[in-house]
N, C-alpha and C positions, 0 to 999 in steps of 0.2 A: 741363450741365457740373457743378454741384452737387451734383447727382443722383448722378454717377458718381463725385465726391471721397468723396460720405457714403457709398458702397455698396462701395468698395475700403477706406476704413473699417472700416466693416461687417468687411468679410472678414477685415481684418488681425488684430481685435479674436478676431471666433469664431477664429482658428486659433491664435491664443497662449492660448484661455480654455484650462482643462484642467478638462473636465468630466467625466472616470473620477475624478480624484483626490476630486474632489465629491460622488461616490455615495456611497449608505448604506455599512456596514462589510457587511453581507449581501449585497449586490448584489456589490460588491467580493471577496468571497470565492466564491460564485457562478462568475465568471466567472474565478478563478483556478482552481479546481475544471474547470473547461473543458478547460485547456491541459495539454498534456504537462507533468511534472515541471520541467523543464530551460527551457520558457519560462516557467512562473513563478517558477520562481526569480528567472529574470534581469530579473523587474520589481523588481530591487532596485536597481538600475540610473538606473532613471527619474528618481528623485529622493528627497528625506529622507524623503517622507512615505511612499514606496511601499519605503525599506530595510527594512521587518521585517513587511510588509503577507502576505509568503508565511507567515510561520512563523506565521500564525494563520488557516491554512485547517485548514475541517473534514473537508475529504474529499482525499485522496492517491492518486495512479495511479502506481504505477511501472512501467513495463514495460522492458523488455530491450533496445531498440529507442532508446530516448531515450538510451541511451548506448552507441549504435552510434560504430567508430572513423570516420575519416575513408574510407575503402573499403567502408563499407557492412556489416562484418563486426565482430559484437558479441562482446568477449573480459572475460574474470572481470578482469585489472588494468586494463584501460579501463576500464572502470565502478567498478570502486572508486575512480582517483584520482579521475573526475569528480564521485563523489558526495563526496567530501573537499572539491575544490573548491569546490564549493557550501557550503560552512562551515555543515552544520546545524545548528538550533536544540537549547541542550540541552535542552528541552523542547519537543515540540506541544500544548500544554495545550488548542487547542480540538481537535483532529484527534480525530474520532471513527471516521471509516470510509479502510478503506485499503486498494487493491486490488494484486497483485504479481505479475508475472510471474516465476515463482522455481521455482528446482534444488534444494529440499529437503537434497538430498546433496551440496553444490554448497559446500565451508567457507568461501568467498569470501562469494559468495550468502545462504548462513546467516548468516554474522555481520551483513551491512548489514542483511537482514530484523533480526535481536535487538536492532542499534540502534534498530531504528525502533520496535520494540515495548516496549521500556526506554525509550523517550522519550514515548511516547503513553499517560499514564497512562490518559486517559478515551476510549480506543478503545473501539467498540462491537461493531465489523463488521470482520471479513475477509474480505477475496474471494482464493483463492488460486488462479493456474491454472498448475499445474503442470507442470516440465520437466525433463530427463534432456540431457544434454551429455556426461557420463558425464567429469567434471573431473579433472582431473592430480592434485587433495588431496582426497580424497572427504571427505565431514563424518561419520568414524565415530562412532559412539554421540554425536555432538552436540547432540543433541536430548535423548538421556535423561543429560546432564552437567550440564542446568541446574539451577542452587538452586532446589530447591521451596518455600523459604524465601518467597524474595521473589515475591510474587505479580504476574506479568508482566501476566496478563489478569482483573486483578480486574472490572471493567465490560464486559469482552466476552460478549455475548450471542450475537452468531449467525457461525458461520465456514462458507465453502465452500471444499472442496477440489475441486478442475475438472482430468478428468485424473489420476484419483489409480488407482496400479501396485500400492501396496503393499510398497514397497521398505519398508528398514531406517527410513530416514530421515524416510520420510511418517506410517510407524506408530509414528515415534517425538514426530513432532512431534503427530499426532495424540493419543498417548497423554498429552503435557506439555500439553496445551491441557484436554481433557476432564477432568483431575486438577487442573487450575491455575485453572478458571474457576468461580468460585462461584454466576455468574449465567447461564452459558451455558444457551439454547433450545434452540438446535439446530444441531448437526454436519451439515452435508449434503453428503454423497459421489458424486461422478460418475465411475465408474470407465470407461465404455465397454466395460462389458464383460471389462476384463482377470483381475479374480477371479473366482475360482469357488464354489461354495455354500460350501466350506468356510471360506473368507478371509471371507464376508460375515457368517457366524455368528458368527467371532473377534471381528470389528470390533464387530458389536452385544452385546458382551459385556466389553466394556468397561468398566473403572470410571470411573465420574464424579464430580465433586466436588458439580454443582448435581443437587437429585433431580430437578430438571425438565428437565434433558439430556435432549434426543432425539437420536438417530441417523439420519437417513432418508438412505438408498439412493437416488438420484435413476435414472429408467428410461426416463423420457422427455428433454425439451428442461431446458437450465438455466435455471430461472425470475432472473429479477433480482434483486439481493441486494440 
């Protein structure tokens, strides 16, 4: 009888411990890095100590899909108020790597990507896999309107574009990334196919800001970024 007081004990004890909130700050970030945008956000929830625990992950997944409406179908004001709702940080000062499911030519699209890139001083990495919806306010010349002034991607070293057509919007964002990054390695383009020799020459002919910009044409599988 003893036995079974100390052992319901036991139980009550381990299920109020809270043993996430106890892990290292890396492990902790680790395993928000795991989750769609939208569920870690809402480990702000949890308690005080988990309120700002998100806005110092180092790696960001957004994709188009975590702010799907309630019917399953993903719209440009849906996902803007959700991303408002989430009141982000005005800075991610550890966020280095950040991956986007994004409409280039998308002015909805465009501007939440510029916030997040205005806010991630020490980003390193972008994974970008690109999409056409073909949007009711298309983002003209929005890419080549930004202040070259302010350096958006001073620490960004390696970008992929996944999917890339060669619209207005891609070679325009491409054109502000190449001219904007002091430290950039390497641009790496996955067209599928859709340019032809001559787009491919344009593109590796490009001005760069770092001399050690590289351009590589991807022709096989997209290795991991």
């Amino acid at each position: 009888m003893d036995h079974r007081r100390s052992s319901t004990k036991l139980c009550k004890y381990v299920a109020h411990e809270d043993f996430i909130s106890n892990l290292p700050d890396g492990l902790k970030d680790k395993i928000l890095c795991c989750l769609p945008i939208k569920e870690a956000v809402a480990t702000c929830l949890l308690s005080r100590n988990w309120r700002y625990t998100w806005t110092s992950m180092t790696e960001l997944m957004f994709r188009g899909d975590d702010f799907a409406s309630e019917n399953g179908n993903v719209n440009d004001d849906h996902a803007e108020h959700e991303f408002l709702v989430l009141k982000p940080p005005k800075s991610f000062n550890r966020l280095t790597k950040i991956s986007l499911d994004l409409d280039l030519g998308n002015l909805k699209e465009a501007n939440l990507a510029l916030y997040l890139f205005q806010h991630a001083p020490y980003l390193q990495l972008i994974n970008l896999q690109l999409t056409s919806k073909k949007p009711m306010v298309p983002a003209v010349h929005f890419w080549e309107s930004i202040d070259r002034h302010v350096c958006l991607f001073q620490n960004v070293r390696v970008v992929g574009m996944i999917n890339f057509t060669g619209s207005g919007a891609e070679l325009g964002f491409l054109k502000l990334i190449l001219e904007d990054a002091p430290v950039l390695k390497k641009a790496l383009i996955k067209d599928y196919g859709k340019l032809g020799k001559d787009d491919l020459k344009n593109l590796l002919k490009m001005r760069r800001a770092s001399k050690d910009a590289e351009i590589v044409i991807l022709s096989g599988s997209v290795p991991p970024l």
